[in-house]
C-alpha positions in Angstrom: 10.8 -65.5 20.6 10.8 -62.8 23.5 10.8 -63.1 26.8 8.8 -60.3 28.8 9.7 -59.7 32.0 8.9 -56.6 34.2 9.7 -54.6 37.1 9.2 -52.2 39.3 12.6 -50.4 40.8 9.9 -48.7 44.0 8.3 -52.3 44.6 11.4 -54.8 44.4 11.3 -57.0 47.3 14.6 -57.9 49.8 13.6 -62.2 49.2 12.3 -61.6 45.4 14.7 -63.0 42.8 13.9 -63.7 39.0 13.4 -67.0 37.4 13.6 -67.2 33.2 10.7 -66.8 31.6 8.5 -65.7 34.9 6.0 -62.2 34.7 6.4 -60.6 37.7 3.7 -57.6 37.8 3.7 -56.5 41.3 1.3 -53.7 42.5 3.1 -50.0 42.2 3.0 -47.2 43.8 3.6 -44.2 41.7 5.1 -41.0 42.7 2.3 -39.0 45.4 0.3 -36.4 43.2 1.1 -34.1 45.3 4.8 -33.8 44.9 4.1 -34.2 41.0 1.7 -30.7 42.1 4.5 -28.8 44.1 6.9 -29.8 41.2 4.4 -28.0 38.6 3.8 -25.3 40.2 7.7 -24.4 41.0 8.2 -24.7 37.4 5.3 -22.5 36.6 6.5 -19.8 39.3 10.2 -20.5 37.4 8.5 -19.7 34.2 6.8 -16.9 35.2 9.4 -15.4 36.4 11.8 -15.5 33.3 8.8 -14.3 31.4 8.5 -11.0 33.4 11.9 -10.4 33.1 11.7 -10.9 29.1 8.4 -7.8 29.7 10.9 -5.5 31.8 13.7 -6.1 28.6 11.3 -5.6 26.6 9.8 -2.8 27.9 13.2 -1.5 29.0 14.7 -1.6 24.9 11.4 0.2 23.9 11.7 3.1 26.0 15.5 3.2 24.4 14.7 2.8 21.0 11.5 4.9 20.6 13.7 7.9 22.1 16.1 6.7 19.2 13.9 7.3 16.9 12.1 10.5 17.9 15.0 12.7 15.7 14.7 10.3 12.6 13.0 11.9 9.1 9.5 10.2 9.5 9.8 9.7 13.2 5.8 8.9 13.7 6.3 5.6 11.1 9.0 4.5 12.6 7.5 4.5 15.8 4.6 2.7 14.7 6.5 0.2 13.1 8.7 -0.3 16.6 5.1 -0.2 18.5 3.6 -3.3 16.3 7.0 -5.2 16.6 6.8 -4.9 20.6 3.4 -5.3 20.9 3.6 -8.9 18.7 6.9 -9.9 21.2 4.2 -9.1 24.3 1.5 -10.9 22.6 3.4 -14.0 22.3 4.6 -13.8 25.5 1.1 -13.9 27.3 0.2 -16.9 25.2 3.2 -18.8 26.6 1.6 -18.1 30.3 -1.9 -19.9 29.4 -2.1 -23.9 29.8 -0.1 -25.4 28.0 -2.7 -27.2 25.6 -4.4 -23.5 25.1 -0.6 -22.4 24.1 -0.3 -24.8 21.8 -3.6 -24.3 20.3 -3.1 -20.8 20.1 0.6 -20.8 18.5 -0.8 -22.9 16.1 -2.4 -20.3 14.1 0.5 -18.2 14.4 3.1 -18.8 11.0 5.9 -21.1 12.1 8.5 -17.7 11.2 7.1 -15.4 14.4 7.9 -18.3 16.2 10.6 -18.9 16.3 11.8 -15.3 16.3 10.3 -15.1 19.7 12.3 -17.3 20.8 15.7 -16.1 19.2 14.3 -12.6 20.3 13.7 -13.3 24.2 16.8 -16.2 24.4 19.2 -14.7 22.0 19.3 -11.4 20.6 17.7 -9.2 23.2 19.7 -10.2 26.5 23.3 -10.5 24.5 22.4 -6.4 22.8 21.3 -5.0 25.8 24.3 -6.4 27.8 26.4 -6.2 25.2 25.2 -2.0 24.7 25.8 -1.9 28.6 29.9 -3.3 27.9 30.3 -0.6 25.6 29.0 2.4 27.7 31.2 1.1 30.4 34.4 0.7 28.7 33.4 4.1 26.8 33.3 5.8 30.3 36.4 4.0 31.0 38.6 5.3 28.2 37.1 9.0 29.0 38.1 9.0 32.3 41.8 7.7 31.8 41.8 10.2 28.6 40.6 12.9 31.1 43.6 12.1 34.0 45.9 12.0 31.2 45.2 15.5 30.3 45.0 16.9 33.5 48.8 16.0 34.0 49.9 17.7 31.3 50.3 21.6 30.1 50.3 22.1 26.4 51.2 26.4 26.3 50.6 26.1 22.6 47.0 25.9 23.4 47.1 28.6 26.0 44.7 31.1 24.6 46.6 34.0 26.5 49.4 33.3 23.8 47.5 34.7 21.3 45.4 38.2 20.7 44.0 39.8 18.3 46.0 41.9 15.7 44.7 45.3 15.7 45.9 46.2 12.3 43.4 43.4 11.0 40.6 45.5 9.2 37.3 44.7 11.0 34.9 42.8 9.1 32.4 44.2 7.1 29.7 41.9 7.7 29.5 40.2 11.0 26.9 37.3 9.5 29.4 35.9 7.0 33.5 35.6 9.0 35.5 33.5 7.6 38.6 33.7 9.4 40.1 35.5 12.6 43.3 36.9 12.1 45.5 36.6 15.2 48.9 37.6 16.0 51.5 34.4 17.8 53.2 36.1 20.7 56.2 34.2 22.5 55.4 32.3 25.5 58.4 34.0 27.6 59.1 37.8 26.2 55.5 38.4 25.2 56.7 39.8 22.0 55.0 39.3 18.5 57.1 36.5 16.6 55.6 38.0 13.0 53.7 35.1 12.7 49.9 35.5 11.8 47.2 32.6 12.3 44.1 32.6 10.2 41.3 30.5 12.2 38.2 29.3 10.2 35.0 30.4 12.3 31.2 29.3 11.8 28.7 31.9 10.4 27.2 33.6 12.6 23.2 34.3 12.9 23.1 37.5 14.1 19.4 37.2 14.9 19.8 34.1 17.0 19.3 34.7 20.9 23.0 32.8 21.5 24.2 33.9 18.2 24.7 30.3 17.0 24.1 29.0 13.4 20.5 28.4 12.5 20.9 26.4 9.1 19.1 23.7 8.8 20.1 20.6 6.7 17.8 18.5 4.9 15.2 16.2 6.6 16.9 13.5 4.5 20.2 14.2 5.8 21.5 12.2 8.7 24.2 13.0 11.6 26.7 10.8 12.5 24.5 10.4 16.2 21.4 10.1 13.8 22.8 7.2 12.0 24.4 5.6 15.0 20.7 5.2 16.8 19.3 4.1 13.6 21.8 1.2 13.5 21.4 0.2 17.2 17.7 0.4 16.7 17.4 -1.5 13.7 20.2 -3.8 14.0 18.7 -6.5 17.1 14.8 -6.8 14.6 17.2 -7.7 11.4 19.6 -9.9 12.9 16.5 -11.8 14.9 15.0 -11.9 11.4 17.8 -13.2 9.8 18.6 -16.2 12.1 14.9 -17.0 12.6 15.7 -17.5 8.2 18.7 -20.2 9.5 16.8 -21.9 12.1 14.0 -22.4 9.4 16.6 -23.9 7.1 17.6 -26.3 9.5 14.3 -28.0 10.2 14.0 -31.4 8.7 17.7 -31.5 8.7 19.6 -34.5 10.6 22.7 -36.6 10.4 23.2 -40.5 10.9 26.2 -40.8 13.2 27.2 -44.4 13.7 29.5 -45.9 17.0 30.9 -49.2 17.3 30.5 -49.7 21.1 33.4 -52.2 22.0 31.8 -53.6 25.4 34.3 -55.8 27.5 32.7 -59.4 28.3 29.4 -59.1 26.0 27.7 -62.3 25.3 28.6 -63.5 22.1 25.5 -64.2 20.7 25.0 -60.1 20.8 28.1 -59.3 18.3 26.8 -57.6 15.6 23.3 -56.3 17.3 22.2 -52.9 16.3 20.3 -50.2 18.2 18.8 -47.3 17.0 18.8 -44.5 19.6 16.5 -41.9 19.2 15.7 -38.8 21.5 14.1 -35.1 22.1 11.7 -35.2 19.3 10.1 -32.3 21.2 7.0 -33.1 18.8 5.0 -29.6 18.6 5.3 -26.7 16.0 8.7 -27.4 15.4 8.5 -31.0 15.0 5.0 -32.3 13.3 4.4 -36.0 12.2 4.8 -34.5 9.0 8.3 -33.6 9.6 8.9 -37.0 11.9 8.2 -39.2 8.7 11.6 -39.0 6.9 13.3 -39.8 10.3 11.2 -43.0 10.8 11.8 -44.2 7.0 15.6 -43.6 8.0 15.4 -45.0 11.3 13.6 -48.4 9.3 16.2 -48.3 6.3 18.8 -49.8 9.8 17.1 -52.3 9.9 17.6 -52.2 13.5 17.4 -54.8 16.0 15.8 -52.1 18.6 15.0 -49.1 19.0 15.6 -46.8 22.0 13.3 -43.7 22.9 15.2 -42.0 25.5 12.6 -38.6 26.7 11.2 -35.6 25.4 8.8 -37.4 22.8 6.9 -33.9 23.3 7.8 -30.1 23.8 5.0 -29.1 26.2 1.4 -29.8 25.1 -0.1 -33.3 25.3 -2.3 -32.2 22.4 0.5 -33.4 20.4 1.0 -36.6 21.6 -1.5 -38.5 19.9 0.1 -37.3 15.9 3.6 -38.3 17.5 2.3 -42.2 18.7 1.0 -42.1 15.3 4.2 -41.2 13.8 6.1 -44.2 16.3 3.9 -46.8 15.1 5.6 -46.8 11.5 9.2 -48.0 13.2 10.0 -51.6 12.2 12.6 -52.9 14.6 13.3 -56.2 14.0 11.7 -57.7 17.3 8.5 -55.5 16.3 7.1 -52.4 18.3 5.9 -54.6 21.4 9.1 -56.2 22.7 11.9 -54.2 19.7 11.1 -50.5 21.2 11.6 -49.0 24.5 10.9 -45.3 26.2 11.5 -43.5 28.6 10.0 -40.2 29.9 12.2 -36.9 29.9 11.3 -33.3 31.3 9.4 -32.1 28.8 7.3 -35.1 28.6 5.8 -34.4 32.2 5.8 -30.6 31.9 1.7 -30.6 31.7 1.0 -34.0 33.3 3.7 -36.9 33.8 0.0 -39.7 34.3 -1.4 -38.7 31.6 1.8 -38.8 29.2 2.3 -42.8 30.8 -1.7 -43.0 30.3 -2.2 -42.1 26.6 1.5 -43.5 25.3 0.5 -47.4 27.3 -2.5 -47.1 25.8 -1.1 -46.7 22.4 1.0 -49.9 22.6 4.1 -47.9 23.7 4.6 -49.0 27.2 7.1 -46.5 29.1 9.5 -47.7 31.4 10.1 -45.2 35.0 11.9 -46.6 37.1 11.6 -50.3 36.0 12.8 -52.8 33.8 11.6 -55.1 31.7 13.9 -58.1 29.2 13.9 -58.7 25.2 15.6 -61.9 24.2 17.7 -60.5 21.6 19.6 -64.2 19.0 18.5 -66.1 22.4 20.8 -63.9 24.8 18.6 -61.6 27.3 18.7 -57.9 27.0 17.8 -56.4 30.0 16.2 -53.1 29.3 16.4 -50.1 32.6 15.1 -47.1 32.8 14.8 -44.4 35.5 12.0 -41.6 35.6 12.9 -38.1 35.1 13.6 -36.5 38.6 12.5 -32.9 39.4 13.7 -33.0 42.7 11.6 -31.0 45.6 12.1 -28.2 48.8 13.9 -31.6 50.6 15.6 -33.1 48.2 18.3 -32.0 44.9 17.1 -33.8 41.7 20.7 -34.9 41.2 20.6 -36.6 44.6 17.1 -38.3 43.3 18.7 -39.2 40.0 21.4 -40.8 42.2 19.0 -42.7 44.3 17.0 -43.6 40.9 20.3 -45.3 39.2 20.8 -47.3 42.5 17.8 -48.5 43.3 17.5 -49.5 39.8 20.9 -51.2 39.6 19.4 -53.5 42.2 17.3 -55.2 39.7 20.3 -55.8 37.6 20.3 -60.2 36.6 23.6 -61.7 36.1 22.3 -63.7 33.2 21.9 -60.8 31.0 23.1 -58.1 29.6 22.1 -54.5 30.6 20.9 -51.4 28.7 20.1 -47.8 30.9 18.2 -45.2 29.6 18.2 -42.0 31.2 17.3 -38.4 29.5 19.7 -36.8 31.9 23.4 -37.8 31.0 24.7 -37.4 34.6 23.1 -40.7 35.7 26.1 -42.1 34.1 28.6 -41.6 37.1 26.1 -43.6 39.3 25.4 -46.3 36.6 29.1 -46.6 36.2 29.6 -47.3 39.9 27.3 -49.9 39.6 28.9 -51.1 37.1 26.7 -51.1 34.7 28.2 -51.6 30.7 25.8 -49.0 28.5 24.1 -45.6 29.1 21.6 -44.1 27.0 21.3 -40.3 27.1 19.8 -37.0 25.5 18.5 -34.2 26.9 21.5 -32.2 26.0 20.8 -31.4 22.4 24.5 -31.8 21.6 24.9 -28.2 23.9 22.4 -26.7 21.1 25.1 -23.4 20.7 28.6 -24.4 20.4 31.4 -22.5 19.9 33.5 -25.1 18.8 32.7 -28.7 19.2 34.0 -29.0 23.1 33.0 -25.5 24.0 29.7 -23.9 24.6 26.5 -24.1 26.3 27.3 -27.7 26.4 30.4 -28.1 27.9 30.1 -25.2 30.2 26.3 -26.6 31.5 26.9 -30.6 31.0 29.5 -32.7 31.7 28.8 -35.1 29.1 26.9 -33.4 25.9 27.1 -35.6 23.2 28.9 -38.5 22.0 30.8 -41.5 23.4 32.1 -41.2 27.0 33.8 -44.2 29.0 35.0 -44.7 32.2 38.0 -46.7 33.5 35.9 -49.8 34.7 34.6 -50.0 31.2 31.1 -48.4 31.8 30.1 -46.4 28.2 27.8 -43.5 28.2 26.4 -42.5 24.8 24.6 -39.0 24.6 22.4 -38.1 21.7 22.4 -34.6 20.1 18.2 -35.5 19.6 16.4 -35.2 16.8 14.0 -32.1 17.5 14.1 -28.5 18.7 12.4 -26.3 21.8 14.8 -23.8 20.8 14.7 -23.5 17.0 18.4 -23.0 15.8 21.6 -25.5 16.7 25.3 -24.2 15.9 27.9 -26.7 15.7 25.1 -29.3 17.1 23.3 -31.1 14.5 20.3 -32.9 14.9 21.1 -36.5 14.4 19.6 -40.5 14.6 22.5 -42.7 16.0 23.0 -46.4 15.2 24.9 -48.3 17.7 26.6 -51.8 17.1 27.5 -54.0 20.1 30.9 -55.1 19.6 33.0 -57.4 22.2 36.3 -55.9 23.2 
């Protein structure tokens, strides 16, 4: 048996206290439109902006490498094949600016490969070459100049070219279009006087015919300089290595780990020893993740058996369009309290990128009810689970989204009942400082995607943008905070942060 109890954080009353077994559906009032509208259309200017700065490196590593290639055998096919390779990066690029349902619709047709080589293009290899190309030039101009004061302080009179002349009883040569060598005579630096010695110097044929009198031969159009081969590399270097990890990323779709954590929880209820939770996040359900691709994870996510199952944000990437196959893909879960009281969600940021009422309209209408900022209770081997969840905060021109976030966690800590035991989700891991100063025992996070890129396990993007990225955190009162690497991609490749389905056991201790 379940009990069902829910309610609102934004409607809870200063006299209004909850009785067992009691519905209490008072009337809410959602966030205004209009902030949702400001919200949207700073993110769009946000995008927007990124996105002409991807055109200008675009345009800017163009310029660079069609100049590259102007000297190259073939030049012209070269330069078509560069032209075709920019023009698809721009193409794509305008298609991200449209709605984000024609995006979608559009990307669709596109094969799975070009996409996500925009991405590693425009994210990955472009910015790190052309900063990395910029490093180089300065520490070249660097060494030169220290090379050049370090010369200038000293006098090497071996190289003085007054030390030497020209040894008149050399016999001229016959033909001035093929020297070989200049004959000089070695004078000493302080008498003057010829030391005997006689230096043979190799010299260049001469063209005699040429204006400056410099060599005219001409090497083979399939023979390369040093320079030549140099701007080749640089040129084709960034196309090949984007090629080569958009092969990786590709690899790793479909790919996950089962990571299991016994969360030892100071004064749980007995009757919840042993309960299992499956905790699922940022499926980011679009071209990267299809319902196809979702099946294997739901058939693991059912072989748990799990007690429940938490849905903590990001369901989609961007387009509702592909809500509908995700809910689809949901219904198959089989927690053990069934899909109306054994599963629980929560919206993330990606969820409400095209419209935050219409995400909460379709997925409630589906049977998926999403908690924002409200609670609702499961009755879990007769204890009550009390199940929290905050909405995701953009924050506005008044107000930081962390200081929303922090005024989510407490208002929603106020609905916290002493009778049972309390679970809150959050996409954004840094609700856990507030919920832990409320005291309250379990966090559920994602958002982070384990720090996508790391380095090592504790450093990269995560640890230098997060301060909680994945795994078990706890704080000295006993409060836990469990962050999920997620299970999807908006970025296709992870390093060092694997996509991954946790199962979590409630222990007491």
């Amino acid at each position: 048996m379940s009990l069902q109890i829910v309610v609102r954080a934004s409607s809870l009353l200063p006299n209004c206290t909850l009785k067992a077994r009691t519905t209490i559906q008072p009337e809410t009032r959602p966030t205004p439109a209009c902030r949702f509208r400001l919200n949207y259309r700073n993110l769009m200017s946000i995008i927007r902006f990124i996105f002409c700065l991807f055109f200008l490196l675009d345009a800017y590593w163009w310029r660079v490498a069609d100049r590259k290639l102007r000297n190259l055998h073939r030049a012209r096919g070269w330069r078509g094949l560069l032209a075709v390779f920019m023009i698809g990066q721009a193409t794509l690029l305008l298609s991200r600016l449209m709605p984000p349902s024609w995006s979608r619709q559009i990307n669709g047709h596109v094969p799975l490969a070009l996409i996500a080589g925009q991405y590693l293009w425009h994210l990955g290899v472009l910015p790190f070459w052309i900063l990395g190309g910029f490093m180089l030039r300065g520490v070249a101009q660097v060494t030169r100049l220290k090379s050049h004061r370090r010369k200038s302080h000293t006098v090497d009179l071996s190289n003085d070219p007054s030390r030497f002349r020209e040894d008149p009883t050399t016999p001229p040569v016959p033909d001035v279009r093929v020297p070989q060598v200049a004959v000089l005579r070695d004078l000493c630096p302080s008498t003057g006087e010829d030391t005997g010695l006689r230096i043979r110097r190799p010299v260049a044929p001469i063209d005699p015919h040429h204006e400056c009198g410099r060599s005219t031969t001409n090497p083979s159009p399939l023979h390369l300089t040093r320079r030549q081969m140099l701007s080749a590399a640089a040129v084709a270097v960034p196309p090949l290595l984007m090629g080569g990890l958009a092969g990786v990323a590709l690899a790793q779709l479909g790919r996950y780990r089962v990571r299991a954590f016994d969360l030892f929880i100071p004064d749980l209820p007995a009757k919840l020893e042993g309960v299992t939770i499956a905790h699922l996040s940022d499926f980011h359900a679009g071209r990267f993740m299809t319902r196809r691709n979702m099946a294997p994870i739901i058939d693991t996510v059912n072989d748990m058996k799990p007690d429940l199952v938490l849905i903590t944000g990001d369901l989609i990437d961007y387009a509702l369009i592909d809500l509908p196959p995700a809910l689809e893909a949901l219904k198959r879960l089989k927690p053990k309290y069934g899909l109306r009281d054994g599963l629980a969600m929560c919206m993330g940021n990606h969820d409400i990128i095209e419209n935050r009422f219409d995400f909460k309209r379709e997925a409630e209408a589906a049977g998926f009810p999403i908690l924002a900022n409200a609670a609702r209770y499961v009755e879990v081997n007769g204890c009550p689970i009390q199940l929290m969840a905050i909405d995701w905060c953009n924050g506005d021109r008044t107000t930081k989204a962390a200081d929303m976030t922090r005024a989510a966690v407490q208002s929603i800590a106020q609905l916290r009942d002493p009778a049972a035991f309390p679970i809150l989700m959050a996409h954004h891991p840094h609700a856990f400082d507030e919920a832990a100063k409320a005291r309250l025992p379990l966090t559920l996070s994602g958002h982070t995607h384990g720090g996508q890129i790391m380095v090592t396990p504790n450093f990269g993007a995560g640890s230098t943008m997060f301060r909680y990225w994945s795994g078990l955190y706890r704080k000295p009162n006993g409060s836990q905070l469990i962050v999920s690497n997620g299970i999807g991609n908006w970025f296709p490749l992870r390093v060092n942060a694997p996509a991954e389905v946790l199962r979590l056991t409630l222990r007491s201790g």
